[in-house]
C-alpha positions as CSV (number, residue, x, y, z in Angstrom):
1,X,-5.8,-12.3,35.4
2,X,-3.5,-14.5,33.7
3,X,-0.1,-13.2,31.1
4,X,-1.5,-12.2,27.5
5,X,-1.5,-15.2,25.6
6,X,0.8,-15.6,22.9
7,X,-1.5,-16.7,20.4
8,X,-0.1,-18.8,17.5
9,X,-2.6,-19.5,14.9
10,X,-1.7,-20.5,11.5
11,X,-4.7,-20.3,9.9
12,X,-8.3,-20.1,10.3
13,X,-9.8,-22.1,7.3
14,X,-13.2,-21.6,6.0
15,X,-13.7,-25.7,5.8
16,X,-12.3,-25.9,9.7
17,X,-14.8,-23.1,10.7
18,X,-17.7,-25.0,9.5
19,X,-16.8,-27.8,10.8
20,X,-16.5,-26.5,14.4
21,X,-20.3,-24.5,13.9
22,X,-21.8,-27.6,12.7
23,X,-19.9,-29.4,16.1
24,X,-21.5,-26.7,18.6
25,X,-25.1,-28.1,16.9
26,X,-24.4,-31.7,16.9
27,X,-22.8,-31.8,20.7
28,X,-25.6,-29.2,22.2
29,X,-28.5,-32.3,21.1
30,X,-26.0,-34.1,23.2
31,X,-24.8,-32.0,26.1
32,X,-27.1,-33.5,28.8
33,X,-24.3,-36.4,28.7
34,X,-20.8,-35.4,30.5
35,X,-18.4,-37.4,28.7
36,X,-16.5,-40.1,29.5
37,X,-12.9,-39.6,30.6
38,X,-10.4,-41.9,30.1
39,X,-7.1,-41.6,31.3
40,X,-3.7,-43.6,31.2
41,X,0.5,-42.5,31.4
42,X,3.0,-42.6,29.0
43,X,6.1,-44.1,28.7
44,X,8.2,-40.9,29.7
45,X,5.6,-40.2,33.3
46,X,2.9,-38.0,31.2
47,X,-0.6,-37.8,32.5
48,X,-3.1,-38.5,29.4
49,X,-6.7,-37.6,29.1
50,X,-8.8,-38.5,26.5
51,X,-12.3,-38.3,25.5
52,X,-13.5,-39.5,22.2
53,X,-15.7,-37.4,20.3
54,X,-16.4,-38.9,16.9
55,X,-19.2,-36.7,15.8
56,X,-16.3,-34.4,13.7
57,X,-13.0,-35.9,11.9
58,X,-11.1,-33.2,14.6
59,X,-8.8,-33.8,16.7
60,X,-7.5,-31.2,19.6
61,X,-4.6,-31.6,21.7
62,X,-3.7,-30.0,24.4
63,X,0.0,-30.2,26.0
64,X,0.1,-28.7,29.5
65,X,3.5,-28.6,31.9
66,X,3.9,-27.2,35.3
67,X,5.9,-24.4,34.1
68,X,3.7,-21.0,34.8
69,X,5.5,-17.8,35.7
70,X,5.4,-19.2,39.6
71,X,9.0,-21.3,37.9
72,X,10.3,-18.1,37.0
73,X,13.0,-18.1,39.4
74,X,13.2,-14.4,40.5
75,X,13.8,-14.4,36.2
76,X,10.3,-12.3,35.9
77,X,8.9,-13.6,32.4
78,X,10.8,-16.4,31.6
79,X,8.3,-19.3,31.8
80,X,5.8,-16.6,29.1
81,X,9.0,-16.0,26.9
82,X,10.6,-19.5,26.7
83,X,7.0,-20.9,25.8
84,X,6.3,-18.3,23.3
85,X,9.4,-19.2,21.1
86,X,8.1,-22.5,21.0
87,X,7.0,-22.1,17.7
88,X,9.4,-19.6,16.5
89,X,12.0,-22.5,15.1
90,X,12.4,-26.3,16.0
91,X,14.7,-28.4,14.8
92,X,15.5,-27.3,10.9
93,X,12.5,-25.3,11.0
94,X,12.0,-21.5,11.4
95,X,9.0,-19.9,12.3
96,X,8.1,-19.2,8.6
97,X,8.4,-22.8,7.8
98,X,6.3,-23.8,11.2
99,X,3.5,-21.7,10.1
100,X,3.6,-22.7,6.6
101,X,3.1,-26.5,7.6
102,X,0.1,-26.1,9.8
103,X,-1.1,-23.4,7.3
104,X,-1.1,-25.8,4.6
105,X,-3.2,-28.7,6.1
106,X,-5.5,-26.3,7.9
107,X,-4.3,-26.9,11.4
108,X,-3.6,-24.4,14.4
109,X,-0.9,-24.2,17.0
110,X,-1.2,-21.8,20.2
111,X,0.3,-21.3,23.3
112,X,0.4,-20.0,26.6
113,X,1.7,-19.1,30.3
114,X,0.2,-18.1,33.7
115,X,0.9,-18.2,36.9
116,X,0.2,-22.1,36.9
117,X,1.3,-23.6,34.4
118,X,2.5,-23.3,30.0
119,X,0.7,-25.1,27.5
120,X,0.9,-26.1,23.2
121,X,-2.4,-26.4,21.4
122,X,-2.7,-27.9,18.4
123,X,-6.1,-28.4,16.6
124,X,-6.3,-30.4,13.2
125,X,-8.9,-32.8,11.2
126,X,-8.3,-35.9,11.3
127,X,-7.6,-36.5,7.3
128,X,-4.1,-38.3,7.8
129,X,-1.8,-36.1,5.6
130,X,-3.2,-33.3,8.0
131,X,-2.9,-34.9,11.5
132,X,0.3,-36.3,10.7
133,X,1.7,-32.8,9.6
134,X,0.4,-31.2,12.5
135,X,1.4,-33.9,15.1
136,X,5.1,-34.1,13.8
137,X,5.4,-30.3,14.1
138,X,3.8,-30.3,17.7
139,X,6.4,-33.1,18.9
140,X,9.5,-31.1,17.0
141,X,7.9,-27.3,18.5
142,X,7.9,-29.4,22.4
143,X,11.2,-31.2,22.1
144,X,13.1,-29.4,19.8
145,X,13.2,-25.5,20.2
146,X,16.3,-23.9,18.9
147,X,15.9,-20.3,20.8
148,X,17.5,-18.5,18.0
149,X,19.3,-15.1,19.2
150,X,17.5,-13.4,16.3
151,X,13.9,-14.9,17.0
152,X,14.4,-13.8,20.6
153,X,15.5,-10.5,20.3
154,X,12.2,-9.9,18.1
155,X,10.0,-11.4,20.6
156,X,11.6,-9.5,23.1
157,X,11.0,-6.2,21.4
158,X,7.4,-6.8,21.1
159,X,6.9,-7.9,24.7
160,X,8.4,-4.4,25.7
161,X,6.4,-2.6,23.4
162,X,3.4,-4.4,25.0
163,X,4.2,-4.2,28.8
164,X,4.3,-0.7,27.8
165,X,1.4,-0.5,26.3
166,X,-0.2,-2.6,29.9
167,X,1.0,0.6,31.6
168,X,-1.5,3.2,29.7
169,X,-4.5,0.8,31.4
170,X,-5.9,1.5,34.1
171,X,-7.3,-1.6,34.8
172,X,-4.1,-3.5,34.3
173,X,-2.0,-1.2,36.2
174,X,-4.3,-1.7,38.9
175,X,-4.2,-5.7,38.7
176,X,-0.6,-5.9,38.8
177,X,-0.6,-3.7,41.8
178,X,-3.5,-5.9,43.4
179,X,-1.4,-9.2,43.0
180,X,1.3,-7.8,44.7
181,X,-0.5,-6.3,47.3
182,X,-2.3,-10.0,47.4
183,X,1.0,-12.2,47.2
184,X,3.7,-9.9,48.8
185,X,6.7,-12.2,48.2
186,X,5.3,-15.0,47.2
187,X,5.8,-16.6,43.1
188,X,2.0,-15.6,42.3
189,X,2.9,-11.5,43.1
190,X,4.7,-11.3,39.7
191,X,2.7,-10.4,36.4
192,X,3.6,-13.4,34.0
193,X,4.4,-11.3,31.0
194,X,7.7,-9.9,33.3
195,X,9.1,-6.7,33.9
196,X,10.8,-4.3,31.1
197,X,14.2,-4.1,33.1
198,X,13.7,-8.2,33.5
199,X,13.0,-8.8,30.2
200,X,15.5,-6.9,29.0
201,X,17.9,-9.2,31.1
202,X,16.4,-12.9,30.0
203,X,18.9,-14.4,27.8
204,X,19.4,-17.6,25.4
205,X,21.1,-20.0,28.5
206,X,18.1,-18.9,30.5
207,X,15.4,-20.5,28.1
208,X,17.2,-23.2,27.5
209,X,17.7,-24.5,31.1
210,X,14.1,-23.2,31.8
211,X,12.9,-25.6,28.9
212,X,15.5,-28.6,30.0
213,X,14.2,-28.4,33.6
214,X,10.2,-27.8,33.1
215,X,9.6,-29.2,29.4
216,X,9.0,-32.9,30.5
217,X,7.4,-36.3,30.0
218,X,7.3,-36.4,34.8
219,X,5.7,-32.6,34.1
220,X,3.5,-33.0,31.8
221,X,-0.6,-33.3,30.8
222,X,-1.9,-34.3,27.5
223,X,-5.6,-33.5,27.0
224,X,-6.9,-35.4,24.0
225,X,-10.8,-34.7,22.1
226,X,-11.4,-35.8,19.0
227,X,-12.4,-38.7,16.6
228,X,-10.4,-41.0,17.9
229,X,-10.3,-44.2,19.3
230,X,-8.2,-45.4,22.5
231,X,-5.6,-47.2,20.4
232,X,-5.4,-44.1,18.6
233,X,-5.1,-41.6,21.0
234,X,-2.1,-43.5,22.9
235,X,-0.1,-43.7,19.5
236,X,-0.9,-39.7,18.9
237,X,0.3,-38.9,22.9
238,X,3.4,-41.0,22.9
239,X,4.1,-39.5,19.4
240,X,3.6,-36.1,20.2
241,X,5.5,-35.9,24.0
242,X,7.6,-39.8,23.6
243,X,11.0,-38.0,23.0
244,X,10.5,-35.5,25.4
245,X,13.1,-37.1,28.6
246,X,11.7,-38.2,31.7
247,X,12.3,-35.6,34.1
248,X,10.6,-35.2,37.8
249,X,7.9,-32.8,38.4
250,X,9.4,-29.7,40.8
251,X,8.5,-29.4,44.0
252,X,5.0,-28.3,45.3
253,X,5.0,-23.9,45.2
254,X,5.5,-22.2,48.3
255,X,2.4,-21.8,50.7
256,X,0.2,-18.6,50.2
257,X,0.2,-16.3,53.2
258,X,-2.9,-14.8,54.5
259,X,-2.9,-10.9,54.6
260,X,-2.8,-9.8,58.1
261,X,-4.7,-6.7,57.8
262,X,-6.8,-4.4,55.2
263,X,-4.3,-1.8,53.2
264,X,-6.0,0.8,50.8
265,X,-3.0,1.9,47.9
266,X,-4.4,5.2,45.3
267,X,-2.1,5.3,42.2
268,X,-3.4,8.5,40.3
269,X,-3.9,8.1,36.6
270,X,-4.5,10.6,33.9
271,X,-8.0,8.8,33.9
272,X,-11.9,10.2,33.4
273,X,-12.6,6.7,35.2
274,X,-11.1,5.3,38.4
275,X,-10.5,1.2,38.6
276,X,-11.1,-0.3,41.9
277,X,-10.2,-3.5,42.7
278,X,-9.8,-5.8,46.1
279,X,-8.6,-9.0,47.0
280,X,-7.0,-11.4,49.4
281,X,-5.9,-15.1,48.8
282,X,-8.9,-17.1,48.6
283,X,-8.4,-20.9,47.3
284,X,-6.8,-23.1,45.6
285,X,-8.0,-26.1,43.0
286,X,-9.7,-28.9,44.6
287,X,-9.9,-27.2,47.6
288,X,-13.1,-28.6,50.3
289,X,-14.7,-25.7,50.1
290,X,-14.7,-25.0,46.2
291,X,-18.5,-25.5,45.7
292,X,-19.6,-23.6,48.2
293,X,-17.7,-20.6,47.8
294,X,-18.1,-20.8,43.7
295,X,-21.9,-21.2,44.2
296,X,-22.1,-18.2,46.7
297,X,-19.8,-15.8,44.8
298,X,-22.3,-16.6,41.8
299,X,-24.6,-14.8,43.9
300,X,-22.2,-12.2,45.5
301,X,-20.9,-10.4,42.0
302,X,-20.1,-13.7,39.0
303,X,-23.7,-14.1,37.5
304,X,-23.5,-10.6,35.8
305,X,-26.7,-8.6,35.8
306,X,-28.6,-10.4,38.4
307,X,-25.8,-10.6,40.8
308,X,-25.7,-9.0,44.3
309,X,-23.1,-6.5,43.5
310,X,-24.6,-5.4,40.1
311,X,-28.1,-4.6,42.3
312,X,-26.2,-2.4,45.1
313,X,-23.7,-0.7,42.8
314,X,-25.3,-0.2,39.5
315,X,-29.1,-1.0,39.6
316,X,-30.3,1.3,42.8
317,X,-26.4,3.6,43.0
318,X,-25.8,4.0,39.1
319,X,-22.4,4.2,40.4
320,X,-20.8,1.7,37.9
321,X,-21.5,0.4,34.4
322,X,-20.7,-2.7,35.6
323,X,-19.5,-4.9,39.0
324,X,-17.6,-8.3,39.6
325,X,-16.4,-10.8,42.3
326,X,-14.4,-13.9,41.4
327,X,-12.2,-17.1,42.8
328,X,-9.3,-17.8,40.7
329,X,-8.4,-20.9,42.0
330,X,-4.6,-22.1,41.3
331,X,-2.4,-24.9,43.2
332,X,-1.7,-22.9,45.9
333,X,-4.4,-20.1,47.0
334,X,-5.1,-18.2,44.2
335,X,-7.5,-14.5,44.7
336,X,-10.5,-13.9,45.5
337,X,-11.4,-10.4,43.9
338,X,-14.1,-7.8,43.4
339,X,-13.8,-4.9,41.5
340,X,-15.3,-1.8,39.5
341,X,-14.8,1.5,37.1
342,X,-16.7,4.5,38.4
343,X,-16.5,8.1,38.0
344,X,-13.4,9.5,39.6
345,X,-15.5,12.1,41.9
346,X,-17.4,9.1,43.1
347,X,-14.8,6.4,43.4
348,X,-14.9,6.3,47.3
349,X,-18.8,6.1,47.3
350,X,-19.1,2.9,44.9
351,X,-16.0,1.4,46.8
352,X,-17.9,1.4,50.0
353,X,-20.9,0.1,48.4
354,X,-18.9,-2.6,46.9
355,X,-17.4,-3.5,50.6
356,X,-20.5,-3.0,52.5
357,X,-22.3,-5.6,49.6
358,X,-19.6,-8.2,51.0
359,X,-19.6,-8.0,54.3
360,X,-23.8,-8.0,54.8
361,X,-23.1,-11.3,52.0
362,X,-20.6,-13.1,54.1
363,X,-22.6,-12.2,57.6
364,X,-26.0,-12.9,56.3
365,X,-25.2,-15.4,53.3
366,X,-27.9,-16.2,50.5
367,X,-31.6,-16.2,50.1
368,X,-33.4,-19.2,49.4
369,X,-34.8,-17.4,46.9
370,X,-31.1,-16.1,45.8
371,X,-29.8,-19.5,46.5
372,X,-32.5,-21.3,43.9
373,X,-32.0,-19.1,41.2
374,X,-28.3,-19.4,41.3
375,X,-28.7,-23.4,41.2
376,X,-31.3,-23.3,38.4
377,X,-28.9,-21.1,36.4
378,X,-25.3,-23.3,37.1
379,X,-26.5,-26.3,36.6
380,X,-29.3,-25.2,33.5
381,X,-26.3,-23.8,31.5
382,X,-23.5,-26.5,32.5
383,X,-24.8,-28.1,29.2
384,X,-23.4,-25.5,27.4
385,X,-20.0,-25.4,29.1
386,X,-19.4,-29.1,27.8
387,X,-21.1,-28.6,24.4
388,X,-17.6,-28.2,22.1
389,X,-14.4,-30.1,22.0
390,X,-12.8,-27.1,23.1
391,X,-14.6,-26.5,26.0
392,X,-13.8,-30.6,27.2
393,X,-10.3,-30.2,26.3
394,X,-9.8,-27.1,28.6
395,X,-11.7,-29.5,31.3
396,X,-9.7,-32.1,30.3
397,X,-6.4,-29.9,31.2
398,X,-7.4,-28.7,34.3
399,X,-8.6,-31.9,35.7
400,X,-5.3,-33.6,34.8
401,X,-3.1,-30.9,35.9
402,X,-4.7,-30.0,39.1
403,X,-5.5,-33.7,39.8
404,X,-8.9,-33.4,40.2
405,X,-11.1,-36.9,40.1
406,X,-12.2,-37.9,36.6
407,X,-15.7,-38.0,37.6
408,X,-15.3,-33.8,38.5
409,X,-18.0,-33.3,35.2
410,X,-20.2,-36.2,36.0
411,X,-20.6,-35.1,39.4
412,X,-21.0,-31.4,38.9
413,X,-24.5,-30.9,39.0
414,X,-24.9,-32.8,41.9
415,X,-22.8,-31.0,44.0
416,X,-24.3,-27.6,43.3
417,X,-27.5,-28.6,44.3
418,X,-25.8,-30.1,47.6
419,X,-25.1,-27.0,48.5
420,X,-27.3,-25.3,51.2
421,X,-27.4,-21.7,52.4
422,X,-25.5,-22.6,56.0
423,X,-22.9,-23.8,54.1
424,X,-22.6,-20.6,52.0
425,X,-22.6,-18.6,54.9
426,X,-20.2,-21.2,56.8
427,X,-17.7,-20.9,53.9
428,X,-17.4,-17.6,53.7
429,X,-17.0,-16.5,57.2
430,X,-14.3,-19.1,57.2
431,X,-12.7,-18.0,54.3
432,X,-13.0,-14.2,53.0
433,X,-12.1,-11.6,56.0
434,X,-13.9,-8.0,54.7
435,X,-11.4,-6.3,57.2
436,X,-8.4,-7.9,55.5
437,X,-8.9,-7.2,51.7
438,X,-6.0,-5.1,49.8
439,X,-7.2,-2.5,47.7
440,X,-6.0,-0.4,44.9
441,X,-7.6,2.7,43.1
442,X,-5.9,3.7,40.0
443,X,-7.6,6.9,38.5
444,X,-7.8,10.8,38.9
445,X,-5.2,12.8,37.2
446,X,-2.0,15.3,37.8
447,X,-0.1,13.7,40.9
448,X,2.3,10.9,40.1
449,X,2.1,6.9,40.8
450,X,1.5,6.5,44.6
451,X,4.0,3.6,45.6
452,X,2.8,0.8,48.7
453,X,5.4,2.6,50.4
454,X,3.5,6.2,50.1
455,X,0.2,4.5,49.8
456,X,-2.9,5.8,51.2
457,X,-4.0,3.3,54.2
């Protein structure tokens, strides 16, 4: 559940489309092999990580700062709008002029915010007129931002128009209202995108000091793939983040509180459909428990058809077209959530069947037979997760940004298959309390929104 990502792209090229379906073909007679990480720091503090992947003249990089919506400052929205105007004008250029540069040597800029952390994207080949186009304008969009008054009070307008747009979904009413029942007053609680009353209040000064404090060399990752070689790649990230200051990294986010008790909230909806969702804080990135809990919620409700939840709710109930569980891990505890969309008249029904799947899963744990299949199909399709340039690069960030060791790919399939059913069950018990989940319903029709206040518990 992360903000809707201002997506950037400048063009989409027939030749850079290619290119890219040709990659997925040449990397997947390749995928067996995790690739090799290298890693090294800038001048100005910044974390690098590179792979080189010479089988297409591409190059992706991927700029990542420690500036989610968790830096927002009780400013709701400030990290998503400040890193959406990015490209809107640098320097002398305005967003016309950005878009024109990329879209004339076939390159692509994006960005984005969550909770976490903001990040620049640029993919480009490698042809030099090209990469040096695209890598000047990355380094001017980082450093150089203008935050025009017009420019913001557009992108301001269209945020409004879509937070009001997340209020005629059900489903996202119902995860907003889920991370603040999950959070309480911690950072995570807020919805990235903000608020229309605190967007309405963000102003110039504030994404200017936002970007001073947050946009630097201390706070930064660059992720680098491409066909490059090391020499390369440490002229391409001192290039693209050198004039960016020093800075320090902020300090660590506040600690996520566990939820003392189990709280049930029904917000009625003009809705055919009711959206059920749960959660409580469940763990955080690099976190001694990751691979047992992420192998045993594979079998709980994340491997989609075959998947515990999908058998209780769907296969023998009908109850629901579909049925999920998930770990979001973050820095700090990040959810652990299930969820579903059922008939209203039979909302209460599948949400007991959906709570009664996870507490005979965390009393009883796994199969062996369970347990097998979920091994053969993580580490059978981990190939395929590695098979692209984009899918190392988004490795690549998290790895760097979250710390994690630079053997995290090598080692992968190894520990999965470590992993036995006691520790499944050990993990669990330890770590996701059936008695202590918040849930919200959002569906049914003529009563207005319950508050938490006024909520049924």
């Amino acid at each position: 559940m992360c903000a809707r990502e201002p997506t950037m792209i400048a063009d989409r090229s027939p030749r850079l489309h290619s290119l890219l379906a040709a990659g997925l073909l040449l990397l997947a007679g390749a995928a067996q092999a995790t690739p090799q990480i290298q890693s090294w720091q800038t001048d100005n503090g910044a974390r690098v990580l590179f792979v080189a992947a010479p089988e297409l003249p591409m190059v992706d990089v991927r700029v990542v700062f420690d500036a989610g919506s968790a830096r927002d400052g009780g400013k709701s929205g400030l990290a998503s709008m400040t890193t959406a105007m990015l490209d809107q004008g640098a320097g002398d250029w305005d967003a016309d002029t950005i878009a024109a540069r990329m879209e004339n040597v076939g390159a692509q800029i994006s960005s984005s915010t969550d909770r976490d952390l903001s990040m620049v994207s640029v993919r480009s080949l490698t042809q030099p007129k090209a990469l040096d186009t695209a890598l000047e304008t990355l380094a001017e969009v980082l450093a150089e931002p203008t935050f025009r008054p017009d420019d913001l009070e557009r992108l301001r307008q269209n945020t409004l128009i879509a937070i009001r747009q997340d209020q005629e979904s059900p489903r996202t009413v119902a995860q907003k209202a889920l991370y603040h029942a999950v959070f309480g007053n911690h950072p995570y609680a807020s919805d990235p995108t903000g608020t229309e009353d605190s967007v309405r209040a963000l102003t110039r000064e504030d994404l200017v000091e936002f970007h001073r404090r947050y946009f630097t060399g201390a706070n930064a990752v660059v992720a680098i793939v491409g066909d490059l070689n090391r020499p390369a790649a440490e002229r391409l990230a001192e290039r693209v983040i050198g004039s960016l200051p020093a800075g320090e990294r902020p300090a660590p986010l506040p600690q996520v509180t566990e939820l003392a008790a189990g709280a049930l909230e029904r917000i009625s909806f003009p809705s055919s459909q009711t959206t059920v969702l749960a959660g409580q804080p469940g763990m955080r990135r690099g976190d001694p428990d990751y691979f047992a809990l992420y192998l045993g919620n594979h079998i709980l409700g994340g491997s989609g058809l075959v998947s515990l939840l999908m058998d209780e709710v769907r296969e023998k109930r009908g109850l629901s077209y579909s049925t999920f569980s998930y770990f979001l891990p973050l820095a700090q505890p990040g959810p652990f959530l299930m969820g579903l969309q059922t008939r209203n008249d039979q909302a209460d029904q599948a949400r007991e069947v959906m709570l009664d799947t996870l507490k005979r899963f965390v009393t009883e744990g796994p199969t062996e037979e369970e347990l097998t299949a979920a091994k053969k199909n993580l580490t059978g399709g981990f190939p395929l997760r590695i098979a692209s340039n984009a899918d190392i690069l988004g490795y690549l960030a998290v790895i760097g940004f979250y710390g994690l060791p630079l053997d995290y790919l090598d080692r992968f399939v190894e520990r999965i298959e470590s992993i036995d059913a006691a520790q499944i069950r050990d993990a669990f018990a330890r770590r996701v309390h059936p008695d202590r989940l918040a849930i919200v319903s959002v569906g049914g029709e003529g009563n207005p929104k319950v508050s938490a206040a006024g909520a049924t518990h």
